[in-house]
PLY file of the C-alpha trace (Angstrom):
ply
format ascii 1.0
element vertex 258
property float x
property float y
property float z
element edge 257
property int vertex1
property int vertex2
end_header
35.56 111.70 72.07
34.16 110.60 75.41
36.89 110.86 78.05
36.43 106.89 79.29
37.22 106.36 75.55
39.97 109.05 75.14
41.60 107.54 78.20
41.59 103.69 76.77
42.89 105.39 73.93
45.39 106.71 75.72
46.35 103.55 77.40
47.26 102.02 74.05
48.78 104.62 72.36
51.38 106.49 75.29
54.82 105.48 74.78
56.44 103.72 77.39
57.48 106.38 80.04
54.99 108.78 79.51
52.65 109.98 81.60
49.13 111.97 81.31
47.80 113.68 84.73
43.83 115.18 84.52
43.06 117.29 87.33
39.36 117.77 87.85
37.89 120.37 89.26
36.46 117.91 92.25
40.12 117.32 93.13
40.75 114.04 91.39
43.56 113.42 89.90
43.31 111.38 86.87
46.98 109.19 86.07
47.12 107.78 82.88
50.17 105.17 81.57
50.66 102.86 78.84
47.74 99.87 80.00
46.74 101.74 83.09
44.50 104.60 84.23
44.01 105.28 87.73
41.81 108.33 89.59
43.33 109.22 92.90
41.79 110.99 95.88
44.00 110.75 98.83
42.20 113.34 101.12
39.27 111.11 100.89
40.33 107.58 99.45
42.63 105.98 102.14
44.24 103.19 99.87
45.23 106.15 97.60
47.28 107.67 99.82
49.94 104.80 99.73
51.55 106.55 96.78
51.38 110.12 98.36
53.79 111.10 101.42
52.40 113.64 104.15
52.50 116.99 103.31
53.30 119.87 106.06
50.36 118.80 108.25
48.34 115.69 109.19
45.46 115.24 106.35
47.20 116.74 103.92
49.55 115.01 101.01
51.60 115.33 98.14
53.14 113.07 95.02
56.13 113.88 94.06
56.80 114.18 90.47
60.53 115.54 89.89
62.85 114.92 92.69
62.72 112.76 95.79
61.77 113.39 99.82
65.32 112.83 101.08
68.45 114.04 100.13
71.86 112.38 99.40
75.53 112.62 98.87
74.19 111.68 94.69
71.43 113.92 95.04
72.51 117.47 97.18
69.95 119.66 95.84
66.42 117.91 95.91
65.23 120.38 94.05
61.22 119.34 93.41
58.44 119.52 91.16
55.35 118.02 93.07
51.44 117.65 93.43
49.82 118.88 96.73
46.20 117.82 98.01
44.77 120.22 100.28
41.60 118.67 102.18
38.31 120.50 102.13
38.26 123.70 104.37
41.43 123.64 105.93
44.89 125.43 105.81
48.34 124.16 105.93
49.98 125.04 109.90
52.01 128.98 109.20
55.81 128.04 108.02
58.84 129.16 105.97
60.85 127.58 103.95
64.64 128.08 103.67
64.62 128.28 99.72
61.91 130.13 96.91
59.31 128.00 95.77
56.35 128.46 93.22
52.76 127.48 94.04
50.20 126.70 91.07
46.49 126.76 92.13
44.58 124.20 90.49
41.49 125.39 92.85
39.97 128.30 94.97
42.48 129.10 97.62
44.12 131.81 99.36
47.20 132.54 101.23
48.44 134.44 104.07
51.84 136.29 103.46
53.83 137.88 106.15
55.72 141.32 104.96
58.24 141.74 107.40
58.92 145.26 106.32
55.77 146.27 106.90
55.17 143.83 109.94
51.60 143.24 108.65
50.13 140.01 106.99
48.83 140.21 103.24
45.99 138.12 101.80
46.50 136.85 98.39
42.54 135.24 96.93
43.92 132.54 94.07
41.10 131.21 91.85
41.99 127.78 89.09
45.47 128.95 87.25
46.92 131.57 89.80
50.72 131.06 90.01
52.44 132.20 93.09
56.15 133.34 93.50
56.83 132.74 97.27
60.59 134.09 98.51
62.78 132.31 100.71
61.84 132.41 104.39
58.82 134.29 103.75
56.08 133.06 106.38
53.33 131.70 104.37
49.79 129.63 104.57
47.66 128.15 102.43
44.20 127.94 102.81
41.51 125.72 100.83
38.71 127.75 100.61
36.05 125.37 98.45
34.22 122.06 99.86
36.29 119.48 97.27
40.27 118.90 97.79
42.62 121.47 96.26
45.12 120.37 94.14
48.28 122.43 94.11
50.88 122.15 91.51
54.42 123.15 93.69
57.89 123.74 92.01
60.18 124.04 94.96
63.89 125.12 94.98
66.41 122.87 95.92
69.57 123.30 98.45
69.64 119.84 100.24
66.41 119.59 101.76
64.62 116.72 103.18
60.65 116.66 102.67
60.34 115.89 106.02
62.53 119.04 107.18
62.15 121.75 104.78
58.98 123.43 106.44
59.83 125.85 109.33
56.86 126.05 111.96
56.69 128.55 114.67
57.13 125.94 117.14
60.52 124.97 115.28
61.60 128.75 115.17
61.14 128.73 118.82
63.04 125.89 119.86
66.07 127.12 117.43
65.83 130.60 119.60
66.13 128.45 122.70
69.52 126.76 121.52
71.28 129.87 122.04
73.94 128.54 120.28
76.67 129.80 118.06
77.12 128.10 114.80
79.52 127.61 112.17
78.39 128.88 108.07
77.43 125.35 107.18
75.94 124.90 110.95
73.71 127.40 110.45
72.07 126.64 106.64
71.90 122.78 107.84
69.80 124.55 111.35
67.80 126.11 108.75
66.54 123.23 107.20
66.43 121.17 109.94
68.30 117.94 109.01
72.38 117.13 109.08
73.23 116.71 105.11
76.60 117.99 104.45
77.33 119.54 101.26
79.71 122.41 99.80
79.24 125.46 100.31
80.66 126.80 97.12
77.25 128.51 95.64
77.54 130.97 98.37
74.82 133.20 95.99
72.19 130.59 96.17
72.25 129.74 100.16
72.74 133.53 101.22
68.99 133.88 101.72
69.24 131.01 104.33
72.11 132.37 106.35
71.89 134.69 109.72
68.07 133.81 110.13
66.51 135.71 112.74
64.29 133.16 114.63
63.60 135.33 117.27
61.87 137.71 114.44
60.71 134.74 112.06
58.64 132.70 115.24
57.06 136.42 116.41
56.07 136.64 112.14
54.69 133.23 112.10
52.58 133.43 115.30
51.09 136.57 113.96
50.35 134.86 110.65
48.97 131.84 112.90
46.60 133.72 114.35
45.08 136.02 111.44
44.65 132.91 109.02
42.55 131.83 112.17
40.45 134.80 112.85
40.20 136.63 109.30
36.94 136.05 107.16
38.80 136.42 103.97
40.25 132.61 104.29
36.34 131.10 105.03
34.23 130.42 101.74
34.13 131.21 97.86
32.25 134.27 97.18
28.77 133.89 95.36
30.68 134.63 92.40
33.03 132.32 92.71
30.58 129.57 93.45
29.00 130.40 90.12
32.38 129.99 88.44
33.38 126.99 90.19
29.90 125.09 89.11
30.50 126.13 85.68
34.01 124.59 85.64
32.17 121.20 86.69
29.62 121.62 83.75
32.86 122.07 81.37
34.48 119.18 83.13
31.66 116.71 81.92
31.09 118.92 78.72
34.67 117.37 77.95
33.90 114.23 79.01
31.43 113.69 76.33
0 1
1 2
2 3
3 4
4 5
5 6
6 7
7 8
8 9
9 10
10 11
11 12
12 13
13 14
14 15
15 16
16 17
17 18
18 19
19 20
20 21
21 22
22 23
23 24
24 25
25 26
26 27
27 28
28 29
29 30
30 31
31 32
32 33
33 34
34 35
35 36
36 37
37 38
38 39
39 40
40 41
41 42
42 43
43 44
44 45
45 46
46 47
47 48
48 49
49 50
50 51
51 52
52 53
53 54
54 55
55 56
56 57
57 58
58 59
59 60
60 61
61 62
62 63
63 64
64 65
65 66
66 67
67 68
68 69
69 70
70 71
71 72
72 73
73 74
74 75
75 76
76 77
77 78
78 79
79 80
80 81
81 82
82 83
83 84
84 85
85 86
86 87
87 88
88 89
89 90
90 91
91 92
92 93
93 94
94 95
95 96
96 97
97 98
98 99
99 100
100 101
101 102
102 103
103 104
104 105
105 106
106 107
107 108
108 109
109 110
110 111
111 112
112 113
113 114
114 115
115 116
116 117
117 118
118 119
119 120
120 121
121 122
122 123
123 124
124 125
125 126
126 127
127 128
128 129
129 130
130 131
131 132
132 133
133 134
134 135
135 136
136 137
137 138
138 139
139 140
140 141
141 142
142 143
143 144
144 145
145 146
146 147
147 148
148 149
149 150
150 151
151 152
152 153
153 154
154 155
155 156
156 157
157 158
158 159
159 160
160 161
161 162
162 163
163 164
164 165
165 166
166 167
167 168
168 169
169 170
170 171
171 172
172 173
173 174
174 175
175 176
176 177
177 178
178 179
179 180
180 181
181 182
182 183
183 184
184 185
185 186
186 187
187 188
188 189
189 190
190 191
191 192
192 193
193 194
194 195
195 196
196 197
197 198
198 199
199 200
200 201
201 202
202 203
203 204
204 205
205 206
206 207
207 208
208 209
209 210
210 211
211 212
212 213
213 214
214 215
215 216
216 217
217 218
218 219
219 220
220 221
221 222
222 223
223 224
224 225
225 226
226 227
227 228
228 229
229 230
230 231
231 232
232 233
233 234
234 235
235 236
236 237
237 238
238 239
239 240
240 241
241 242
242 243
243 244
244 245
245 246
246 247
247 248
248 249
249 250
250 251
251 252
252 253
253 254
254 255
255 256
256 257
């Protein structure tokens, strides 16, 4: 069936509620609903990006599909299951996040990773269906390595996070160093994550990772992770091979479209 005609198809048919997301390998993503189909592209379509939020960095967005961008006294945890669009050639700004998350390339991409027991940073190449498990407070970047968007697919833990606040930056590592202040338990995981949402600390096990942060350590990791994804040739282009690969996955694309 041509896609144009699977998609009225689907317009008609979906039960109320559901939803059917395409995700093409030029970084579209297709949205289909009971009497409406829409293609968004917010990296390049501005009216599109009224229904995405910013994501990390200018240029960048993200659609949230499970959970919301700010927390509550209903809604503690925030834990979130999201889209991310990465614009052509460019990398998200070095951060950390207080809680795990899991990272689903839809695309060619690659990521820094700091290992602080090594002290070293580790490049991970992710081509179309790499999953990535990234640990809490690990120093991280991700990197769109092809010439169309890249669409990301994130799963993120919760623990009370606002979107706007759940990203640690070198910059914001610093400034908590400068504080020099001494903090109570519940001081210090709401420091962590940058915003003032009180909530009970009774899952001591699931917070622990976020407690007794080191910012002194975690601005020195990110600086060095800063300036690597910067300088290092790894992050640049797809390989020849890749570029093969990636132009057959557009032949499939309209293969499937007719």
């Amino acid at each position: 069936m041509h896609r144009t005609n699977y998609l009225h198809y689907l317009q008609r048919v979906l039960p109320a509620g559901a939803e059917v997301y395409l995700l093409d390998p030029h970084g579209t993503i297709h949205c289909v609903t009971r009497g409406t189909a829409r293609s968004l592209r917010p990296n390049t379509t501005p009216n599109d990006r009224e229904e995405f939020l910013r994501f990390i960095d200018d240029g960048q967005f993200t659609r949230y599909l499970i959970g919301d961008a700010a927390t509550s006294d209903q809604n503690p945890s925030n834990a979130t299951y999201k889209l991310g669009s990465v614009q052509a050639h460019s990398a998200f700004t070095p951060h950390a996040h207080g809680a795990e998350h899991f990272v689903l390339s839809q695309g060619y991409a690659s990521c820094g990773l700091y290992d602080f027991a090594r002290q070293q940073v580790v490049h991970v190449r992710l081509f179309p269906g790499t999953l990535l498990r990234i640990p809490a407070m690990m120093p991280h970047s991700f990197n769109n390595r092809a010439a169309d968007p890249l669409l990301l697919v994130i799963a993120n833990t919760g623990m009370g996070i606002d979107h706007e606040a759940y990203a640690i930056t070198a910059t914001q590592a610093e400034r908590y160093v400068d504080q020099h202040a001494l903090m109570e338990p519940h001081e210090a995981v709401e420091s962590v994550y940058g915003h003032h949402h009180s909530y009970s600390l009774r899952d001591t096990a699931t917070i622990s990772p976020a407690t007794n942060i080191d910012y002194h350590t975690l601005a020195h990791a990110l600086r060095h992770l800063e300036n690597e994804m910067q300088h290092s040739s790894f992050h640049a282009n797809l390989t020849w091979r890749e570029r093969i690969a990636a132009q057959l996955r557009r032949i499939a694309w309209l293969l499937e479209s007719t």
